[in-house]
Backbone as a ProteinNet text record, in pm:
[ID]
protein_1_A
[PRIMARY]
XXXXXXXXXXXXXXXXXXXXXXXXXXXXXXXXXXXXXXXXXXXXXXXXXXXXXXXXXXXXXXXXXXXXXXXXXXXXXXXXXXXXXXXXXXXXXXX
[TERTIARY]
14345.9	14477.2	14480.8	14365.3	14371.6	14362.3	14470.8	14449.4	14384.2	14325.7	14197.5	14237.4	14229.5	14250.4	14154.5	14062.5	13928.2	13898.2	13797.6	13702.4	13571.2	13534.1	13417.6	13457.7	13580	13624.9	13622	13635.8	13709.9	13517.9	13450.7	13280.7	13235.6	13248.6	13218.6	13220.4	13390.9	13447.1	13320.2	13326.9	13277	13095	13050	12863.4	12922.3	13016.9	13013	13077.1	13152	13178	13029.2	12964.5	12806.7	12769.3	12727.2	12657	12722	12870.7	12937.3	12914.7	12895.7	12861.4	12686.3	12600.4	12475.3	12436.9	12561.6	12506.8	12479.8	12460.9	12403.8	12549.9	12626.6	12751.5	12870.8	12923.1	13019.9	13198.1	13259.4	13389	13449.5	13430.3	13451.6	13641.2	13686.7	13815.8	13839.7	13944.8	14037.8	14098.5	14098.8	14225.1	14313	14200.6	14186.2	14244	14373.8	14419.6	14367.9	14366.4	14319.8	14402.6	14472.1	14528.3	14452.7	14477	14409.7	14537.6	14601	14718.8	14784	14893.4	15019	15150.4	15241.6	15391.9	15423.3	15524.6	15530	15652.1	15721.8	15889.5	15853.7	15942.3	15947	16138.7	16150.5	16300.8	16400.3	16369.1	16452.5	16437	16277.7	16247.9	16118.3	16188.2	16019.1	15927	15809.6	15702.3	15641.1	15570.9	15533.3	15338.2	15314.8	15155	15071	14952.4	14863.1	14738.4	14772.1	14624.7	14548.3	14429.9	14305.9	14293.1	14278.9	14284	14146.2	14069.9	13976.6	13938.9	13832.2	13872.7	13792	13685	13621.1	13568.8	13565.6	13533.2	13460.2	13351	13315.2	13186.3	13112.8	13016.5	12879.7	12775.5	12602	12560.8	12443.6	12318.5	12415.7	12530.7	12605.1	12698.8	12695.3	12737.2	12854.4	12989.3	13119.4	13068.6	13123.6	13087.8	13226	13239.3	13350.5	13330.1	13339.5	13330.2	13441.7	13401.3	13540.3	13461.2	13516.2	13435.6	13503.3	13423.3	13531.8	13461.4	13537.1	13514.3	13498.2	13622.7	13643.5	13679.6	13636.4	13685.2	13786.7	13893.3	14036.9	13969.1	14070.2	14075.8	14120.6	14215.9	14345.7	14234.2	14120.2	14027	13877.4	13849.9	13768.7	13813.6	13941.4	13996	13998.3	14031.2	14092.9	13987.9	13854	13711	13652.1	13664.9	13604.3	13715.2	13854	13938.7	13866.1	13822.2	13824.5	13683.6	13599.2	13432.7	13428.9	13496.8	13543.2	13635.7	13736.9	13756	13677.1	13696.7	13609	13430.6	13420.8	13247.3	13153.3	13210.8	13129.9	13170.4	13033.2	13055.7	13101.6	13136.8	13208.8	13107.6	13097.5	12996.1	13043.8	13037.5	13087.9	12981.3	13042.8	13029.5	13017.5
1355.5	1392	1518.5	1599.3	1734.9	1821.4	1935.9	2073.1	2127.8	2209.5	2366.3	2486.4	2601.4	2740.6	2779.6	2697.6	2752.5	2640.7	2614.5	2546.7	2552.4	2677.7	2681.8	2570.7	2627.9	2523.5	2399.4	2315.8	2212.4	2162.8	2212.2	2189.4	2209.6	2243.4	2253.1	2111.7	2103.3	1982.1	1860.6	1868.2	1771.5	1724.4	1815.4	1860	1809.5	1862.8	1786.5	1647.6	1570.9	1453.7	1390.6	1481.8	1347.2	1352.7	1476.8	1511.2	1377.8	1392.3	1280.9	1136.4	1105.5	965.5	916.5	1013.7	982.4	1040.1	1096.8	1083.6	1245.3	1333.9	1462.3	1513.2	1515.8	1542.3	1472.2	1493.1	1366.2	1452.2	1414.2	1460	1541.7	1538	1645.7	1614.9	1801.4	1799.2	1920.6	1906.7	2021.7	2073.5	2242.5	2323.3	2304.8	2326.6	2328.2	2456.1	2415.9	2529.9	2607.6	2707.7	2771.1	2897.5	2865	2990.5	3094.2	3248.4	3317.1	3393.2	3402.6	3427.9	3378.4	3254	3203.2	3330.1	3230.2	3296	3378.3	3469.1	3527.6	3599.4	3645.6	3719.6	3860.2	3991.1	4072.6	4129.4	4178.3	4226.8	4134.9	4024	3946.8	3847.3	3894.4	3890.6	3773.5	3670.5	3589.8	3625	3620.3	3643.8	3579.3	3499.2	3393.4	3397.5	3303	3298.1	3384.5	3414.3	3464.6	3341.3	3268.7	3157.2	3174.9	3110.2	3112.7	3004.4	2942.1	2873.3	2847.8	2733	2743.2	2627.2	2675.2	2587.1	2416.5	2444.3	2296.9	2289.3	2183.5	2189.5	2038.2	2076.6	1936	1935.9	1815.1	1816.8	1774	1917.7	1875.2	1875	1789.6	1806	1815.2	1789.4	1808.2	1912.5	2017.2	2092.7	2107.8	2177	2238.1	2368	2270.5	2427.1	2449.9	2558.7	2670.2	2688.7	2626.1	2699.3	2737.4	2869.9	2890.9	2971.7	2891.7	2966.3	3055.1	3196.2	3299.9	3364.2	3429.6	3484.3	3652.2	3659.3	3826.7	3838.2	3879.2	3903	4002.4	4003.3	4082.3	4093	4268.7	4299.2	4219.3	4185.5	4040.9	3950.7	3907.2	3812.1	3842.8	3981	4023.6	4036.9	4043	4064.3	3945	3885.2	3693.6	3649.6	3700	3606.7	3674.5	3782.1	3858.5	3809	3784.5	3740.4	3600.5	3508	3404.9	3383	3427.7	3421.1	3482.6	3561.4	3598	3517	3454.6	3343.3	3242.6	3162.7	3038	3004.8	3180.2	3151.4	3076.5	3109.1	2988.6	3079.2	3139	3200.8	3080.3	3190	3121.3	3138.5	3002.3	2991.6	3012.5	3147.6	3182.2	3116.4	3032	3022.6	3001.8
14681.4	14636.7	14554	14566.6	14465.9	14531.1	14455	14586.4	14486	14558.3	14526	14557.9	14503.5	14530.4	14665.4	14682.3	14799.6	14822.6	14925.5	14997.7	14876.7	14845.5	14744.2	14677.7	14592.6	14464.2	14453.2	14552.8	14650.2	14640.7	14721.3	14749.2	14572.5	14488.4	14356.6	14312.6	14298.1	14262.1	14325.2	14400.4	14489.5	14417.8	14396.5	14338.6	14194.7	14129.1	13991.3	13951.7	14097.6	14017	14065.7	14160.7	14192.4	14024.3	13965.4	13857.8	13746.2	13728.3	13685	13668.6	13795.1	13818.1	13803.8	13835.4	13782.1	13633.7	13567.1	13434.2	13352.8	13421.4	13402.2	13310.9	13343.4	13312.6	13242.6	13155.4	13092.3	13088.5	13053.7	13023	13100.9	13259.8	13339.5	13335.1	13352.2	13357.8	13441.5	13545.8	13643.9	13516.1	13557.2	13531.4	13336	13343.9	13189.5	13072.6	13005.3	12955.3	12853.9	12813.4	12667.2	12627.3	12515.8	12472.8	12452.3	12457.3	12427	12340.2	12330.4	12238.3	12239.7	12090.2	12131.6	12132.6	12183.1	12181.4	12048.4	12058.1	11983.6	11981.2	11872.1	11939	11876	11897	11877.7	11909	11823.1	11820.9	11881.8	11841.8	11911.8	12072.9	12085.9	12219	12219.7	12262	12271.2	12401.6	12345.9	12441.9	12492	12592.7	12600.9	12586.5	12566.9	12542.1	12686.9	12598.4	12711.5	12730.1	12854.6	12857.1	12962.9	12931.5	13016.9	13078.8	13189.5	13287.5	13369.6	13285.9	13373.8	13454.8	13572.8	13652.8	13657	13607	13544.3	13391.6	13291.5	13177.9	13188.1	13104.8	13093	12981.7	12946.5	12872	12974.7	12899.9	12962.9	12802.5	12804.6	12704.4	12572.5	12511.8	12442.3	12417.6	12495.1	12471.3	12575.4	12497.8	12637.2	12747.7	12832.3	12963	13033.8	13024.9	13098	13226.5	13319	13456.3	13535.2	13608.7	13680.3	13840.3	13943.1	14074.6	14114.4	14138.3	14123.1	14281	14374.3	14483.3	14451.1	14392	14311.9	14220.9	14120.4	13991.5	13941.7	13953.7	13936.8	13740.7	13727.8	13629.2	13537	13603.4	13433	13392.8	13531.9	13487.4	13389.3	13378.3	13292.5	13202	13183.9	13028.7	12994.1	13061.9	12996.7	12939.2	13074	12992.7	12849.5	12863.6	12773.9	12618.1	12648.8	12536.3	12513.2	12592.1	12602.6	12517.3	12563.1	12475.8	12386.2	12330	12195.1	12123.4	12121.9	12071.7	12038.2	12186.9	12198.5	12147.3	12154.7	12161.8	12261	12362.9	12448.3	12587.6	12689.6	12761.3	12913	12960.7	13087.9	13198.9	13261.3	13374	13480.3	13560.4	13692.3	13799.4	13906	14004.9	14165.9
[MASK]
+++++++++++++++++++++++++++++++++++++++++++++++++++++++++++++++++++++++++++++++++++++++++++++++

């Protein structure tokens, strides 16, 4: 019942709920939001937030992982990550 941007994505999904169910992996989550700036007004003008959207999150070995399977990396998306691991501190696992 879940749509995917790709077939990759879709075959990802698929490798991390195995990881899931035997244990390697805990807290797995789709499409996971993150502000990278909230809303904000200016002259009267609200702005709306800038977020990061990624495409699996979950816990290994204790720690949060960022993953997002990327085919091409568009400019908006080097900025987002680069906003994003500067915030968050926690680099993003392309694959």
């Amino acid at each position: 019942g879940m749509v995917f941007d790709s077939k990759k994505e879709a075959n990802r999904y698929t490798r991390l709920k195995l990881l899931l169910q035997s244990g390697v992996i805990t807290d797995l989550e789709c499409q996971v939001e993150f502000i990278l700036q909230p809303d904000y007004e200016i002259n009267g003008k609200k702005v709306q937030s800038l977020k990061y959207i990624a495409d699996f999150v979950y816990t290994k070995d204790g720690k949060m992982v960022v993953e997002d399977v990327k085919r091409n990396k568009t400019d908006v998306y080097k900025i987002k990550k680069k906003l994003f691991e500067y915030i968050y501190k926690t680099e993003i696992l392309e694959t």
